[in-house]
C-alpha positions in Angstrom: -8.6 4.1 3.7 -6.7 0.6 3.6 -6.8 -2.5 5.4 -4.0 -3.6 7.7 -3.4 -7.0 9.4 -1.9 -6.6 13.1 -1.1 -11.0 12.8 -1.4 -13.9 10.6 -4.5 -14.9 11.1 -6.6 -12.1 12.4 -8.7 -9.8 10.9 -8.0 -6.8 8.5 -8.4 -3.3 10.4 -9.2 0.0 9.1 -6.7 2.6 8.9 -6.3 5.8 7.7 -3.2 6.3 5.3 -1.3 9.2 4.3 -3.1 12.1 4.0 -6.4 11.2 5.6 -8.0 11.6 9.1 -10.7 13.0 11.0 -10.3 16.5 10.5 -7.1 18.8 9.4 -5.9 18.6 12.6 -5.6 15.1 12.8 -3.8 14.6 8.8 -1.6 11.3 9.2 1.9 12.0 7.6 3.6 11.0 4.7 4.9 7.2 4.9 2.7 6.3 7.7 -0.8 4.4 8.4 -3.1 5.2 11.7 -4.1 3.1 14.5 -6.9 0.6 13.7 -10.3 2.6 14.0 -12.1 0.1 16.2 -9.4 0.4 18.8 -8.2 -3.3 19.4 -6.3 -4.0 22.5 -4.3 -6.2 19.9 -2.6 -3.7 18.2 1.7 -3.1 19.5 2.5 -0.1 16.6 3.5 -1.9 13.9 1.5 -4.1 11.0 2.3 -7.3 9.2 0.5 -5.8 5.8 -1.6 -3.8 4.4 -3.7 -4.0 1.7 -6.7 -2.4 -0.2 -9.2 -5.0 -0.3 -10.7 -6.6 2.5 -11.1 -10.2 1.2 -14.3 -10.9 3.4 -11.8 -10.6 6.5 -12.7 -7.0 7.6 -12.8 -5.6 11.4 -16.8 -5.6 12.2 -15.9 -3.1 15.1 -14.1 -1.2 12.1 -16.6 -1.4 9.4 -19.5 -0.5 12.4 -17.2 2.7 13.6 -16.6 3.7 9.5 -19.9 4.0 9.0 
């Protein structure tokens, strides 16, 4: 799991990354990062980073649905 930043400013979301989902059927591809796993109605398909710390910025929808 990593953290991606839909804007400056807002919080870090959880995503899955290459490799990782759900279940086997759900495997995101090579290259590519999910949808946040909380959902936001903020997020238009892309990310302005990604990272693999949170920095005390994290999601608490995200870190609530992870667990």
């Amino acid at each position: 799991m990593k953290y991606a930043q839909i804007k400056a400013g807002h919080k870090l979301h959880l995503v899955y990354e290459a490799g990782e989902g759900k279940d086997l059927s759900s495997l995101i591809p090579a290259g590519h990062v999910s949808k946040p796993l909380c959902n936001t109605k903020y997020f238009t398909g892309t990310y302005r980073m990604t990272i693999n710390l949170p920095l005390k910025n994290a999601c608490k929808n995200c870190l609530r649905v992870k667990s």
